[in-house]
DOMARKOL-710506 format. One record per atom (N, C-alpha, C, O): y, x, z. Coordinates in steps of 0.02 Angstrom, whole numbers, plus 32768, in hexadecimal, padded with zeros to 4 digits. Last residue first. Example, Ala and Ser with C-alpha at 12.3 -4.5 7.8 and 13.67 -1.06 7.14 Angstrom:
# residues 2
7F9082828162 7FCB82AC8165 80028285818A 8039829E8192 7EE482948186 7F1F82678186 7F5B82948186 7F5A82C881A7 
//
This chain:
# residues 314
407B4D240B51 40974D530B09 40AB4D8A0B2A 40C24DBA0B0C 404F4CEA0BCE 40104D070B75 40214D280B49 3FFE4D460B20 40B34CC20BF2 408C4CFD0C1D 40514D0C0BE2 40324D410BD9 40FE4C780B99 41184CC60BA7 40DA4CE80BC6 40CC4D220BB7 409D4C0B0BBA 40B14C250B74 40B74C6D0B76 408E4C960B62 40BD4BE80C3C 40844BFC0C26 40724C2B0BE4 404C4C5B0BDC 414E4BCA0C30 41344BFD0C48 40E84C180C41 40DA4C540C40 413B4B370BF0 41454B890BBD 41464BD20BDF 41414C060BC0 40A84AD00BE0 40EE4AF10C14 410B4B420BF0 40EC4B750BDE 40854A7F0B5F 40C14A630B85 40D54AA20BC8 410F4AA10BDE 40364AE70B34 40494AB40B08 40914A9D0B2B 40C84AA90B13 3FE54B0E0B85 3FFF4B4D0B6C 40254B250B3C 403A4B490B0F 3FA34A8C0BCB 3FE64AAB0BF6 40064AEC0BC8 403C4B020BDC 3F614A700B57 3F994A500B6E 3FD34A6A0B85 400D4A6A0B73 3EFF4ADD0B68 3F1E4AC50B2A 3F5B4AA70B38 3F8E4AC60B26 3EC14AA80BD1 3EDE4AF20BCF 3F0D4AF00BA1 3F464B010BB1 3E9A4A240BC8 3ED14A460BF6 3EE94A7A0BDC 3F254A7D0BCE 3E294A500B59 3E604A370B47 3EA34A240B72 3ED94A180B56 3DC94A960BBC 3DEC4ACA0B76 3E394AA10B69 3E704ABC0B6B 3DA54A1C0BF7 3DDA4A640C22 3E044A9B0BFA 3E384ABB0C04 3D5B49DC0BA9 3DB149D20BD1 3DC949FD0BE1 3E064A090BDA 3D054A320B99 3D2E4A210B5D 3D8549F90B86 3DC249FD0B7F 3CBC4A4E0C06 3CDA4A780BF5 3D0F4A800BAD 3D2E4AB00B94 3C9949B80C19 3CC049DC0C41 3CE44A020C36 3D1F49FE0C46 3C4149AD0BB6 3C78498B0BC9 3CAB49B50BD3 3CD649CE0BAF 3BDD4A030BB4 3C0D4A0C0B89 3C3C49E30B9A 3C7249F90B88 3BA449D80C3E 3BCC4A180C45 3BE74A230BF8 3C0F4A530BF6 3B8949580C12 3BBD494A0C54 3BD7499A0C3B 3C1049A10C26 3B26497D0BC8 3B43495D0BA3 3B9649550BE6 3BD0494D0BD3 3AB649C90C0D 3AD949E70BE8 3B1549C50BC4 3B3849EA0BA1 3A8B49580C52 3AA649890C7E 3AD049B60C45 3B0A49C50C52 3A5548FB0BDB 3A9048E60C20 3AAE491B0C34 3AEB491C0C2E 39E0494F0BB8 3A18492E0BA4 3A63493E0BC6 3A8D496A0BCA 39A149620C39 39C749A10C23 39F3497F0BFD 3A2E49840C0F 399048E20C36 39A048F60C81 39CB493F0C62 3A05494E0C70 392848C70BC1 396D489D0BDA 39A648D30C0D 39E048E10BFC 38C849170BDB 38F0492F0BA0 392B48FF0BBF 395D491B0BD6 387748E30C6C 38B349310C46 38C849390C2A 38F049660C35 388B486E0CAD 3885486E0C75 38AD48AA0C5D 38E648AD0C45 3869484D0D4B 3856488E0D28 3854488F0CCC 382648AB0CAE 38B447CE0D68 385247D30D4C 384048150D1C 3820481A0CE8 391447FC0DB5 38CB47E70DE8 387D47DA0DB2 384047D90DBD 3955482A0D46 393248580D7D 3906483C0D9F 38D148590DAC 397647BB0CEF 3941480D0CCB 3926483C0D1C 38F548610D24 39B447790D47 397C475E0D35 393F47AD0D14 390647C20D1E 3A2447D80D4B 39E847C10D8D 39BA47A50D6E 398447BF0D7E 3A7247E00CD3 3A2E48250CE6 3A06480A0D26 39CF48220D35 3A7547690C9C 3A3D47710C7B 3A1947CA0C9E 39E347E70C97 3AD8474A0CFE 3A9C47270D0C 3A5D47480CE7 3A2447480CFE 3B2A47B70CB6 3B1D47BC0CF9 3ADC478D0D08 3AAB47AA0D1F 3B5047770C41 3B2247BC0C2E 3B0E47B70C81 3AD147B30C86 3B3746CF0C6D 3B5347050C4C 3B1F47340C51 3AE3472E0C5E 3B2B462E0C67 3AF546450C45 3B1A469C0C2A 3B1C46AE0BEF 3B4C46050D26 3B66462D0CDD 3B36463A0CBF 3B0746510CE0 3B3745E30DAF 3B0745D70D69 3B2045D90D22 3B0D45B80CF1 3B8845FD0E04 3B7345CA0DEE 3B7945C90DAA 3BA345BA0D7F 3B2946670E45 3B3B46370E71 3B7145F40E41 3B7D45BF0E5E 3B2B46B30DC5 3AF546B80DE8 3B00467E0E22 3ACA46630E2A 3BB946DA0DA0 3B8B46C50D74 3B5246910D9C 3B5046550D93 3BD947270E2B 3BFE46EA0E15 3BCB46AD0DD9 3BBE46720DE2 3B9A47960E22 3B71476B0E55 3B9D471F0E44 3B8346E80E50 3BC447CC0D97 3B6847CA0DA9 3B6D47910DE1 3B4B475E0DD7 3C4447EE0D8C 3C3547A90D73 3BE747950D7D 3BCF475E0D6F 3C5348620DCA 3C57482C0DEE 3C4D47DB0DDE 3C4C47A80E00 3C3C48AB0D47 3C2448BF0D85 3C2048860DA0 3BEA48690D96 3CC0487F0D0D 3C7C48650CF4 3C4048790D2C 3C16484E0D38 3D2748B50D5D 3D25486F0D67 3CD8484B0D4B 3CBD48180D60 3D3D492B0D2B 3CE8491A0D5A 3CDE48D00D71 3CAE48B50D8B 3D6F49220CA9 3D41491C0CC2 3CED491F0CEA 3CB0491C0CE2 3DE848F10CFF 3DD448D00CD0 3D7448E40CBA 3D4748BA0CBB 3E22495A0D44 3DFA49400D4D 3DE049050D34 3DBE48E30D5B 3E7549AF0CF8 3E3649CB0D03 3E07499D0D0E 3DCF49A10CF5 3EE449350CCF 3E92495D0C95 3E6749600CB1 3E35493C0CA9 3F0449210D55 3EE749040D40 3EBF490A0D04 3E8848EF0CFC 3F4149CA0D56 3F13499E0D85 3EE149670D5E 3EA849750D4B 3FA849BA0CE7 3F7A49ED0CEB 3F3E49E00CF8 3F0E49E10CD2 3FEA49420D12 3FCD49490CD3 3FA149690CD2 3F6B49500CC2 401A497C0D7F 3FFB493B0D81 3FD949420D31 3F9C49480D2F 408B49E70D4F 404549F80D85 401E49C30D85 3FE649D90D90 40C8499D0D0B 409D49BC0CEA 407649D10D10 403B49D30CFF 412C493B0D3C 40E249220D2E 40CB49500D0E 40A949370CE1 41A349870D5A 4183497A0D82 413F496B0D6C 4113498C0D87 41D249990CDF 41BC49D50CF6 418F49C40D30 415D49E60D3C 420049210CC9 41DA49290C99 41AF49780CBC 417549860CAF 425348EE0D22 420B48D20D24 41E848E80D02 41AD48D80D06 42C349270D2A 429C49490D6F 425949130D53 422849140D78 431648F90CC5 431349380CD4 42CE494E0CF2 42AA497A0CDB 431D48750CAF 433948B40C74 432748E90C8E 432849170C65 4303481D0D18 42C648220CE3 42E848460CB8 42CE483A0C82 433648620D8F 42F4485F0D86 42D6484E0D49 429D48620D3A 43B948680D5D 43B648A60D6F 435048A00D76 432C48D00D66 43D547BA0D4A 43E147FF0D1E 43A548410D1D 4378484C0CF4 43C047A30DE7 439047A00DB2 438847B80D7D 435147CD0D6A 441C47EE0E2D 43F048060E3C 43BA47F70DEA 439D481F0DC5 44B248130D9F 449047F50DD3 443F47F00DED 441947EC0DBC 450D48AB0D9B 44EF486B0D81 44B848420DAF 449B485B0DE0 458A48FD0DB3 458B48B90DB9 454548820DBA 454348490DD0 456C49840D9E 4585496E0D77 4594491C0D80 45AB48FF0D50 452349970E21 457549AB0E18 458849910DD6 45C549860DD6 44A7497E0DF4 44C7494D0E2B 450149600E2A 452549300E37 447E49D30D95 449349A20D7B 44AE49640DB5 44C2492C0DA7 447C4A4C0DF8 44B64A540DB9 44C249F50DA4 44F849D90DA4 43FC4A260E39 44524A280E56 44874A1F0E2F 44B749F90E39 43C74A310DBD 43C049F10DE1 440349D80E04 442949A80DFE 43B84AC00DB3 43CB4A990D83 43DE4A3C0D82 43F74A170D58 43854AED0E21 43BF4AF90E15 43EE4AB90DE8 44214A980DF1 43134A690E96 432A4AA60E45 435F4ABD0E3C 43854A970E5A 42E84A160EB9 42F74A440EEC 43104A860EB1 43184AC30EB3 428849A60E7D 42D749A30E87 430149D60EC6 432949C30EF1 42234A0A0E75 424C4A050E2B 429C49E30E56 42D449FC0E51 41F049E30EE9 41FB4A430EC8 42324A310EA6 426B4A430EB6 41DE49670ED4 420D497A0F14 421949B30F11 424949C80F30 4180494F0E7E 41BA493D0E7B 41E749500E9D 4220494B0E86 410D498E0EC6 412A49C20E83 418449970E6F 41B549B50E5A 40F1494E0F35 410049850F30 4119499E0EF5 414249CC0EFB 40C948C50EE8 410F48BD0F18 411C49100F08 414449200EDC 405548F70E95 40B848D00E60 40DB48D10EA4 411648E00E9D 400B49080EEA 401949480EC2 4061491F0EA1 409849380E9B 3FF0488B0F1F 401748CC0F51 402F48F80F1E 4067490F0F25 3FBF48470ECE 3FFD483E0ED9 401748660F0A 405248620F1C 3F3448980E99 3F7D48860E7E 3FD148760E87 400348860E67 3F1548650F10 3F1C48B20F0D 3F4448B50ED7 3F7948D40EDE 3EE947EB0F08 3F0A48070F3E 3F2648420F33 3F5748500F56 3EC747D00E77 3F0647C80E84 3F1547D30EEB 3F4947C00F05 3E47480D0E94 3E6E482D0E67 3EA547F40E78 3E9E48000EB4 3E1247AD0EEA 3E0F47FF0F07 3E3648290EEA 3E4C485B0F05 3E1047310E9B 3E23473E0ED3 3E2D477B0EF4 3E5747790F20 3DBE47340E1D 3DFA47540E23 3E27474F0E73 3E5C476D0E7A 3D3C47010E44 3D4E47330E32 3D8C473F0E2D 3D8F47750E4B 3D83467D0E67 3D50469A0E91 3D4D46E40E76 3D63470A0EA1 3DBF463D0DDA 3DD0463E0E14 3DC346890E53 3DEA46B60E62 3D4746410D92 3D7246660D75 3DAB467F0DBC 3DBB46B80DCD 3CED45E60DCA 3CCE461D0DCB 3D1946540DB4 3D19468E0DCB 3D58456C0DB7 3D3B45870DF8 3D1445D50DFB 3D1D45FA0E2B 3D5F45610D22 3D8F45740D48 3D7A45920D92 3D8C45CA0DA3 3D0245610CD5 3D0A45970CD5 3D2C45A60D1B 3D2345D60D40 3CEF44E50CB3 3CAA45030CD2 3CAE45440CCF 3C7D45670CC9 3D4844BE0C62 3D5B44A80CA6 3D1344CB0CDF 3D0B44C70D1C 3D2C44EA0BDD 3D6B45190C07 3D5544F40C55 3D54451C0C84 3C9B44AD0BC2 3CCA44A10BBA 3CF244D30BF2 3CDA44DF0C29 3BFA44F30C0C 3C1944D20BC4 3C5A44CA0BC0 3C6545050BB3 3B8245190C83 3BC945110C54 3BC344D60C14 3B9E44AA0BFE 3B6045090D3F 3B5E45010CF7 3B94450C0CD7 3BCC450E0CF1 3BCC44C70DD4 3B8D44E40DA8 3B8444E80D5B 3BA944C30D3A 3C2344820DDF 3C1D44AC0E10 3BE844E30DF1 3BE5451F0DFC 3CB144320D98 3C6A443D0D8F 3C5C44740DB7 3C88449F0DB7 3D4D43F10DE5 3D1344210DBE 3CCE44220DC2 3CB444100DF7 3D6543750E45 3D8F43980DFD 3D7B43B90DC9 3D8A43AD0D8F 3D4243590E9E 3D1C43490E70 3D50434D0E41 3D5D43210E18 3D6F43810F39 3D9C435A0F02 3D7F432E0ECD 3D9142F40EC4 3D02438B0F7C 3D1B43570F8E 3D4543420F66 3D5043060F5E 3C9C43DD0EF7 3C9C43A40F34 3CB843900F46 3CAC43570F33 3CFE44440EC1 3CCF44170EAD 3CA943DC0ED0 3C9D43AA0EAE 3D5F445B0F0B 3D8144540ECB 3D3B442A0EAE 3D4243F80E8B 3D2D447B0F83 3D5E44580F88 3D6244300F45 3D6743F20F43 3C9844C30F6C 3CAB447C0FA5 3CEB444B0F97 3CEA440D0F9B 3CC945350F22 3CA444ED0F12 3C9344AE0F39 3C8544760F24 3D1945690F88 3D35454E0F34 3D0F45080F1D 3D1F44CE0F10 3CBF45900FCE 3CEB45540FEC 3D1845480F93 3D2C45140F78 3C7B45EA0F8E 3C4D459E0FA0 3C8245680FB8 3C7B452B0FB8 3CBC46450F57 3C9B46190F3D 3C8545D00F49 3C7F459C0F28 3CC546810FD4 3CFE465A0FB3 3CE046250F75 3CEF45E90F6D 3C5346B20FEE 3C6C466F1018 3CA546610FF8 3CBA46271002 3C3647170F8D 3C0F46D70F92 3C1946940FC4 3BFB465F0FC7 3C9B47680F87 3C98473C0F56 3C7946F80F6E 3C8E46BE0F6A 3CE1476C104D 3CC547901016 3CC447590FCC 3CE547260FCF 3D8547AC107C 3D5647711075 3D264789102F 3D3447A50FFB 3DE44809107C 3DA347FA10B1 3D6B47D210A6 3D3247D510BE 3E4147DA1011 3E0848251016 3DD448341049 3DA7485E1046 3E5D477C103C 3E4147771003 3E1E47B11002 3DE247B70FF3 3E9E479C10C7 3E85476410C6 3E5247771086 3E1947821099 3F0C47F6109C 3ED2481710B6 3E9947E210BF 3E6047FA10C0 3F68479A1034 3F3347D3101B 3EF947E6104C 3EBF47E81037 3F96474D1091 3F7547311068 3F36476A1053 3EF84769105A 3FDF47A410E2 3FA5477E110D 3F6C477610BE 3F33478E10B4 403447D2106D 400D47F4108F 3FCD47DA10B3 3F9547F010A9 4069473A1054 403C47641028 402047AF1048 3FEA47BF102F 40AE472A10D4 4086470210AF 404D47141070 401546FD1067 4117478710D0 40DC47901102 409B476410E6 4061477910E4 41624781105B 414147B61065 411147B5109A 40E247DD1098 419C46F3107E 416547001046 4151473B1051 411447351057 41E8470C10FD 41AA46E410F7 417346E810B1 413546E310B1 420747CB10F0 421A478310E4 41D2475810F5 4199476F10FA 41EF484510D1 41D948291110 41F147F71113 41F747E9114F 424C48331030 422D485F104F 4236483910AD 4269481F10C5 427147EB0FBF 426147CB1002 423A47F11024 420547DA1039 4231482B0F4A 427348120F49 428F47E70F96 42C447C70F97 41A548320F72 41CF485A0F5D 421348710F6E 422B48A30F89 418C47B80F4C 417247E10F98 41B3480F0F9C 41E3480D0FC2 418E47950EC3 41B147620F0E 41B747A00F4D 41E647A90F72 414647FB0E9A 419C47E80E93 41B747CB0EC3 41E847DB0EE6 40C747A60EC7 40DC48040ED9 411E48000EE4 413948000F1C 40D9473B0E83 40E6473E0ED3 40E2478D0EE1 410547A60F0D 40CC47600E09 4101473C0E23 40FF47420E68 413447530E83 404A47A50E0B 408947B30DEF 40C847970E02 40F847BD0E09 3FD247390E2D 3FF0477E0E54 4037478C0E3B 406347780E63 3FDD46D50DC7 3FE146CF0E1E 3FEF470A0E2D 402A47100E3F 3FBB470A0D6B 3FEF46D30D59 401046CC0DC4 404246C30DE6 3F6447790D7A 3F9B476F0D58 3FD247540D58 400A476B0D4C 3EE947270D8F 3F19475A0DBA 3F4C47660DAD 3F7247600DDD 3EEA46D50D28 3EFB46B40D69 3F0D46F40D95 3F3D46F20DBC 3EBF47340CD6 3EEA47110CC5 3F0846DF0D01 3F4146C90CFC 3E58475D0CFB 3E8847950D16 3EB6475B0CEC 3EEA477B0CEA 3DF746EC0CFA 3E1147090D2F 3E4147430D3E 3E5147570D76 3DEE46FA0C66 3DF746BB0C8E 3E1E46CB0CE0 3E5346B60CF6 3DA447600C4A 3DE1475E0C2B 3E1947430C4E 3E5247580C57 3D29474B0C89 3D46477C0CA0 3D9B479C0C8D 3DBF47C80CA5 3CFF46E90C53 3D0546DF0C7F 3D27470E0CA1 3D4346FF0CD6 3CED47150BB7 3D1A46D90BCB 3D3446E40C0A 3D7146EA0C0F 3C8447750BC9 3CC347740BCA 3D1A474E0BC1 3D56475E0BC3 3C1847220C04 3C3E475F0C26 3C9147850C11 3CBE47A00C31 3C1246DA0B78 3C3546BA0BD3 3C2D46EE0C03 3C4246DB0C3A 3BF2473E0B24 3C47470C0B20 3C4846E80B67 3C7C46DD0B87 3B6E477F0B55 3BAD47A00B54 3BEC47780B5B 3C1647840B86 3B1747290B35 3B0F47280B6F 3B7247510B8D 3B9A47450BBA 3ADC47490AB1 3AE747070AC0 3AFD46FF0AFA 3AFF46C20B06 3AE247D70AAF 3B1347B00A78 3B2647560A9C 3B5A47350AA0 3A7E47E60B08 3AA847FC0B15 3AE647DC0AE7 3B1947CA0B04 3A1947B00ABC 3A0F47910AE8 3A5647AA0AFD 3A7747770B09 3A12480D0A44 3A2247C80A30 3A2C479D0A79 3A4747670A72 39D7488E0A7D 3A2E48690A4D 3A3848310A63 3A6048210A8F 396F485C0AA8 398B486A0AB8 39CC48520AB9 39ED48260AD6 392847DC0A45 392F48180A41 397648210A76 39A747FC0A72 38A2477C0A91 38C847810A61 391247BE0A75 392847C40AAF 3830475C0AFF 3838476A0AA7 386947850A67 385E47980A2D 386A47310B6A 386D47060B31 3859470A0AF2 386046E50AC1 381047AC0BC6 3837473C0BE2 381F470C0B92 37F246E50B81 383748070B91 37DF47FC0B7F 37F547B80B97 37E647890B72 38AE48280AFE 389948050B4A 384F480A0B43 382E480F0B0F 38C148D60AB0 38AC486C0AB1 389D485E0AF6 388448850B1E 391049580A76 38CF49370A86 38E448ED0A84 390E48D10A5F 398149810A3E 3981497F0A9F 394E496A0AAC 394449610AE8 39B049DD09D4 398849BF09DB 397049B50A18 394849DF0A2E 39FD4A3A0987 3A2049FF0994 39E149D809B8 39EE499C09B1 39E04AC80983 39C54A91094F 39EA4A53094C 39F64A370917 39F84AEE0A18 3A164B0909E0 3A0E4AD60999 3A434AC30980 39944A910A5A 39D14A890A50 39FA4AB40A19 3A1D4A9509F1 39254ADC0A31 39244A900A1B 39664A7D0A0B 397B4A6509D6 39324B430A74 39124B550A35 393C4B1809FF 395C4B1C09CB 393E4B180B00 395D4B370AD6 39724B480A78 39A34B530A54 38AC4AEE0AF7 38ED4AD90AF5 39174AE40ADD 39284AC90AA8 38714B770AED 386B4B4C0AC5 387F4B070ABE 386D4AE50A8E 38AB4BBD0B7E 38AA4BC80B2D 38A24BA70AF4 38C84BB40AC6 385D4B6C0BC1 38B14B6D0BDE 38B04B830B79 38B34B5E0B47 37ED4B780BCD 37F14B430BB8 38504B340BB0 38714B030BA0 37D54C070BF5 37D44BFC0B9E 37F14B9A0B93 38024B810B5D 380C4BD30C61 383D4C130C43 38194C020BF5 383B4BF30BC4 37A94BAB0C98 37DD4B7F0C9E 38174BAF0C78 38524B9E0C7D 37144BA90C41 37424BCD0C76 37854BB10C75 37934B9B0C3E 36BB4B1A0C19 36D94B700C03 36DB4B790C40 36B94B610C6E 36A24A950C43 36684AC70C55 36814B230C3C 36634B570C4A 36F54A420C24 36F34A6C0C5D 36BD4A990C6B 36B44ABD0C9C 371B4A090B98 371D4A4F0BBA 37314A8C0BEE 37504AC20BF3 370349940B89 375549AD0BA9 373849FD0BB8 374B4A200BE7 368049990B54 36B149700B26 36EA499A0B54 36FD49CB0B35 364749BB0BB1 36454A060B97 368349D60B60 36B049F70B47 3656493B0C0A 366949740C24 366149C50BF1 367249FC0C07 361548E30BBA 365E48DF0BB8 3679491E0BD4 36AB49370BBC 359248F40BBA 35B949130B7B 35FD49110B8F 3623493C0B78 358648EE0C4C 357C492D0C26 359249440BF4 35A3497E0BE8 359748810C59 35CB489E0C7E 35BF48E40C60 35EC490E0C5C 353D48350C10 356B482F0BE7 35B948540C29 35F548470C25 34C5486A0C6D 34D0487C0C1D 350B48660BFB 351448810BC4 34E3480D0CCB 34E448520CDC 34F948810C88 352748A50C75 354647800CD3 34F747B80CCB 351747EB0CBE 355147F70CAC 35A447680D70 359147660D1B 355747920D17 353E47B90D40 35B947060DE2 357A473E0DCD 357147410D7A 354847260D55 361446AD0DE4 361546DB0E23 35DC471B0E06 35DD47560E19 367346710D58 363B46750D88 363246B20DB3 364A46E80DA1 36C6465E0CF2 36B9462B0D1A 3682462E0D4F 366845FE0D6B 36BF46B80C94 368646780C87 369A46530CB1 368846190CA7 374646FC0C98 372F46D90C5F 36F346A20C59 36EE46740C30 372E472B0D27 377B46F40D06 376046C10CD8 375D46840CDD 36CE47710D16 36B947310D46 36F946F90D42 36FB46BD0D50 36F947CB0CC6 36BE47980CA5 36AC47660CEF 367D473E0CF3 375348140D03 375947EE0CC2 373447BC0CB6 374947870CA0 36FD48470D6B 3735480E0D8B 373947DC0D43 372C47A00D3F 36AC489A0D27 368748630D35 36BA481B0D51 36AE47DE0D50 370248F30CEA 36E048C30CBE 36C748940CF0 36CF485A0CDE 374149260D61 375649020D36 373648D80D1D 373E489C0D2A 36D849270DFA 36DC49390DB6 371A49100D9E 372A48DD0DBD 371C49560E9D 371E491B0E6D 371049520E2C 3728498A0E24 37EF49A80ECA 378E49870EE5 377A49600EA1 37A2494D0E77 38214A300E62 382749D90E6B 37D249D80E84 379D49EF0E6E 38424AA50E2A 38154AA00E7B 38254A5B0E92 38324A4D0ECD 38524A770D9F 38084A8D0DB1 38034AA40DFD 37CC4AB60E12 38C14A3F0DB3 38914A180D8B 38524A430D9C 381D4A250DA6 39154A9C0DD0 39044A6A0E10 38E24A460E05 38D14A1F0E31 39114AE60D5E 39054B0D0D8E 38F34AD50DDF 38D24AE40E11 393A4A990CE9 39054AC50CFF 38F14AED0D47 38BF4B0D0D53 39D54AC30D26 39A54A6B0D42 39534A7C0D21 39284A680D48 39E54B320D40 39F04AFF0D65 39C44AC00D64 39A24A9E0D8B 39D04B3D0CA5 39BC4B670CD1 39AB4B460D19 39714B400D2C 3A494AF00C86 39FB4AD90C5F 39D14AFA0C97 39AF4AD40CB9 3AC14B230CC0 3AAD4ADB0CD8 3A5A4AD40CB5 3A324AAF0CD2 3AC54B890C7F 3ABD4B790CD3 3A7D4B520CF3 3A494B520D13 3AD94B600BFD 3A964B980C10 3A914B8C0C59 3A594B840C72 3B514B250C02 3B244AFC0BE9 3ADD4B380C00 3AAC4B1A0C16 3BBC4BAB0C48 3B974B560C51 3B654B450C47 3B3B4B4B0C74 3B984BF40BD7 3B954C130C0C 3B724BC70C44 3B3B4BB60C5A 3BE34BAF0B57 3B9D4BC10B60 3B724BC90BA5 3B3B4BAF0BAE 3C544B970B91 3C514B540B89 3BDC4B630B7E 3BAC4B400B8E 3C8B4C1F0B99 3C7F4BFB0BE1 3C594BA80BE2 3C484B870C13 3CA64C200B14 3C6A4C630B2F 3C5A4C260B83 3C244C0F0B96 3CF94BC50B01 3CBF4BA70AEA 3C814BE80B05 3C444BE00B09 3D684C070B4F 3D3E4BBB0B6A 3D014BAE0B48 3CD44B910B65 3D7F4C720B08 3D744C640B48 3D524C230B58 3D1B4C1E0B72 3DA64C390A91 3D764C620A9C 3D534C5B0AD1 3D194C460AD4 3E1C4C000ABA 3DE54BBE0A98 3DA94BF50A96 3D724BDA0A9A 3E744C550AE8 3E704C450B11 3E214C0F0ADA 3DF04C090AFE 3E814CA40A6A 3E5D4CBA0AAF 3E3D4C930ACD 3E004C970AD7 3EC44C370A2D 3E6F4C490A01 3E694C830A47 3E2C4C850A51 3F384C520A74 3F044C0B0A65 3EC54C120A59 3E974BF70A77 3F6A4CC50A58 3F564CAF0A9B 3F2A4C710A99 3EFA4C680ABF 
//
């Protein structure tokens, strides 16, 4: 069932990565605007590049094929290992993605670790205090976080924690503390939904046979939650939070971008407003192996930790 199931994902992990090239070939050439010429007004610094150096650059990206032979010989590239070079910097693809990758994924580590630490316990709380003051409190809480979009949470994060407190750096990196606010802000949407999914699955689990059995045996509520009902409970949460692990990189684009992460997300806006294609496919193909590598390794998990899953494969 394993080597099925790792089949499966890597046929779906192809299926992807062709989409998405297709895809973004595909909004790259009914994009207003030459490329080459946006490139070369990034690169000189000027509103009218000559004409002759939009010419070579333009059979240089090969726009003058067909967008199908130019789709092909990509392709071609990538099989090779070879994503091309910035026309921005010069410098290779790869290498721009290597340098750009550890604070996307710092940042994206960062924040399900605060979902985590915050959702989980108060699910329990909720839970265990069903329509209680904590259960209403985290409901409000949740629809509050899921209404609200990134980019204003953001901004009052950075009002509070970086302006009037002056606790954090609001902008830029370097040290863990130029993580925390951007880390924050993204995980807000994932520990709302987090902590509904730990109240609901806790409140299944303490509705069990096996639960009852251990309240007739005497033992006490807390007992009965961390020997019995927590471990079955956090697997639907487990599940969840993989999947979304990551599109959490998905969401690390406008977080990056509002304050000034040097991540894979800053490096695809910047590749998009100056039409830098090899970057841009980069990027795009590098989020959908992501993705589809987390999801292989959920799958993995849950055929790992729930054993009904198990039975339904054997």
């Amino acid at each position: 069932m394993i080597r099925r199931i790792i089949l499966n994902r890597l046929f779906q992990m192809i299926q992807v990565m062709v989409g998405i090239s297709l895809i973004t070939f595909t909004v790259i050439s009914l994009s207003p605007g030459d490329p080459a010429e946006i490139t070369l007004r990034a690169t000189l610094g000027t509103e009218s590049p000559p004409k002759e150096a939009v010419a070579i650059l333009h059979k240089e990206m090969g726009l003058d094929d067909p967008w199908y032979v130019s789709y092909l010989k990509w392709i071609s590239r990538v099989v090779h290992g070879d994503l091309g070079y910035s026309y921005q910097t010069k410098r290779s693809t790869l290498e721009e993605i290597r340098h750009a990758l550890p604070t996307t994924f710092y940042l994206a580590s960062l924040s399900m670790l605060f979902s985590a630490i915050i959702a989980i316990p108060l699910g329990i709380a909720a839970a265990l205090r069903q329509n209680g003051p904590v259960d209403h409190l985290c409901r409000l809480t949740s629809i509050v976080c899921l209404s609200s979009p990134e980019y204003f949470i953001a901004i009052v994060f950075m009002l509070i924690g970086g302006i009037y407190l002056d606790i954090f750096p609001v902008a830029g990196t370097g040290g863990i503390e130029y993580f925390i606010l951007p880390s924050l802000t993204l995980s807000i949407g994932l520990t709302a939904i987090t902590m509904r999914i730990m109240r609901t699955s806790m409140i299944e689990t303490l509705e069990q046979d096996y639960i009852r059995t251990a309240r007739a045996k005497g033992l006490s509520r807390r007992k009965i939650v961390q020997r019995h009902a927590l471990k079955n409970a956090l697997l639907p949460v487990i599940i969840y939070m993989g999947t979304q692990f990551g599109w959490i990189f998905g969401g690390a684009v406008t977080i990056e971008t509002i304050f000034a992460l040097p991540g894979l997300g800053m490096l695809l806006v910047n590749s998009v407003s100056s039409m830098d294609i090899m970057v841009m496919q980069g990027c795009m193909l590098t989020f959908a192996v992501i993705i589809v590598l987390i999801n292989l390794f959920v799958d993995l998990a849950q055929l790992y930790l729930d054993p009904s899953v198990r039975a339904q494969g054997e």
